[in-house]
N, C-alpha and C positions, 0 to 999 in steps of 0.2 A: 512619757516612759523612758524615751533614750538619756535624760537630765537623770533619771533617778538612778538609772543603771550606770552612769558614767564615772569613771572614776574622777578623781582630782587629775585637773588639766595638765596630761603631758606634754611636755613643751621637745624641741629636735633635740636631743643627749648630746650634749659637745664633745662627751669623752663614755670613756670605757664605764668609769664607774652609773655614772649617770645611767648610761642606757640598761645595764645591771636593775637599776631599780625601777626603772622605766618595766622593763618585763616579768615584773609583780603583777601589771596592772591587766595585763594583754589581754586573759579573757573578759572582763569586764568593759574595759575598751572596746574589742569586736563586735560584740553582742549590741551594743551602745550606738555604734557606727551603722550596726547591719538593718537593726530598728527604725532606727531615721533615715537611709536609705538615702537621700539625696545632700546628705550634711558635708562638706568636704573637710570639714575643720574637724570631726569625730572621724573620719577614715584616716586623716593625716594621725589624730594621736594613736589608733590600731596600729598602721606604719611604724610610728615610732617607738613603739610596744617591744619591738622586734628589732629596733636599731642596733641592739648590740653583733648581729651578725657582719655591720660594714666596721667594727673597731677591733673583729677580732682576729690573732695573728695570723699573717698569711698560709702560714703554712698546715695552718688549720685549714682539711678538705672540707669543701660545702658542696653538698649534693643539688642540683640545679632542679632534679625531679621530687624533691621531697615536700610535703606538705605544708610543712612551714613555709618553706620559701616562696612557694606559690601564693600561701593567703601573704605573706607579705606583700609578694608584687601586686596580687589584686587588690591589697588596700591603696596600695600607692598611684597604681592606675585611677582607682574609684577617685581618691584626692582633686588627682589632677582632672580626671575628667571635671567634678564639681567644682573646685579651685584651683584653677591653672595658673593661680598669681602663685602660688606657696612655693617660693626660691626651695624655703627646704628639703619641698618632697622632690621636685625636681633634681638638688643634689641626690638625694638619699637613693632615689631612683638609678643613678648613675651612679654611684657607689657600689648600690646591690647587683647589679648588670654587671659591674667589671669582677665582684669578687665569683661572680655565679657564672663569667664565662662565656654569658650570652650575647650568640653569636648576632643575634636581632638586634642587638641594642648598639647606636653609636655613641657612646659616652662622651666625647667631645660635644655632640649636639648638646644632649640632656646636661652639661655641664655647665654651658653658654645658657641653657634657659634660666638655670639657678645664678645665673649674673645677670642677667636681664631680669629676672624677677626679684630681686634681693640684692643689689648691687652693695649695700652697705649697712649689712645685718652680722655687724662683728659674731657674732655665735659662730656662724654659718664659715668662717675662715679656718679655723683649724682643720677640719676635713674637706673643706675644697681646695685648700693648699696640696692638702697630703695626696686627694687624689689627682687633683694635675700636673704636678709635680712627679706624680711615676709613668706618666704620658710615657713613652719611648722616644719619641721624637714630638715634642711640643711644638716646633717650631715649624711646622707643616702646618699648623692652623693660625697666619700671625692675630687673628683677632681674637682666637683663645689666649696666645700667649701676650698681649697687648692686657686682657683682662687679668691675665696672674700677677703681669708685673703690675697694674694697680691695688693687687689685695698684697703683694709682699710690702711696697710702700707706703700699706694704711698701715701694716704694720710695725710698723718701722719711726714710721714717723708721729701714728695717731693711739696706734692701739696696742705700747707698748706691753701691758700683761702680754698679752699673745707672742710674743719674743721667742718663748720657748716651744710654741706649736709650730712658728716658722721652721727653729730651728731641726724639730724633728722630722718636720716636712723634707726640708733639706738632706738630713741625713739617709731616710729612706727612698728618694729620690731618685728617676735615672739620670743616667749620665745627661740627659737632653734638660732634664729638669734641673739639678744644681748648675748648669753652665748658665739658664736664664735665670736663676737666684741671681748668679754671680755676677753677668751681667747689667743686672739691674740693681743690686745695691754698689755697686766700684760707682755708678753714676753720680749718685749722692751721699753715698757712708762710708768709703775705701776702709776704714778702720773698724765698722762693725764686719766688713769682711773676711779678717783677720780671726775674728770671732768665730765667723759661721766657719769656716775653714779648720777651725782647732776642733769643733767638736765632730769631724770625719776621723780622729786619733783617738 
């Protein structure tokens, strides 16, 4: 039954459009997940049903008590309860906690688990850049920020398409986050830092 209800396999939205079409599927996905009941891999696509609430702009307010957001986080829970490998849900997790506010959640932890569980799932770098990157002060955590500057690096050096999600990472960045950009590429690219630096103008 939960196979015949499921949609076509959501996979984590790397961007804004993605998750858009991604939340076509949400009811069919839920119902699909709730059925099977111990599936982790059908709770993660429910989760990401709803991913468009971590892409979208900040200054859009998200109500923390609203229903939505709740079945989101208990799909994400359920996830990780069942598959606590899924680096994804683990970001997404900490993504939705920081835009929702929540005071329960340590977002550096759940952020470290999505690089322990996925340390090198290019998808997964555009939005864990973006979110550790607006850390306030990164450099209070050095094994968090030891793990950033290995995903600025892959990208840089392996997974150059992503060029441009560094760089937006970069730009929305706090000041704690573009000093260890900056940091860490003057080590090895002094000249793509030139780069990242022009596009704050």
């Amino acid at each position: 039954m939960p196979e015949m209800l499921r949609p076509t396999p959501i996979g984590f939205p790397s961007d804004d459009r993605h998750a858009t079409v991604a939340r076509l599927d949400k009811e069919r996905a839920t119902r699909s997940a709730a059925i099977a009941a111990v599936r982790g891999d059908l709770w993660a696509e429910s989760a990401f049903s709803e991913a468009g609430m971590v892409w979208t702009d900040e200054a859009f307010e998200l109500e923390a008590s609203g229903a939505r957001n709740a079945a989101t986080l208990k799909s994400l829970l359920q996830t990780l309860h069942h598959s606590p490998h899924r680096g994804d849900a683990w970001l997404m997790l900490a993504s939705t906690c920081e835009r929702l506010k929540l005071q329960a959640c340590n977002v550096g932890a759940l952020l470290k688990m999505s690089y322990y569980t996925a340390p090198n799932q290019a998808g997964l770098l555009p939005l864990r850049l973006a979110q550790a990157l607006r850390a306030k002060d990164i450099f209070s955590d050095e094994e968090l920020a030891d793990m950033v500057r290995r995903d600025v690096r892959l990208v840089i050096m392996r997974f150059t398409a992503l060029r441009p999600a560094l760089i937006a990472a970069y730009r929305s960045g706090s000041p704690s986050g573009r000093k260890l950009v900056e940091q860490t590429v003057t080590s090895f690219d002094p000249v793509y830092l030139t780069i990242l630096r022009a596009q704050l103008t």
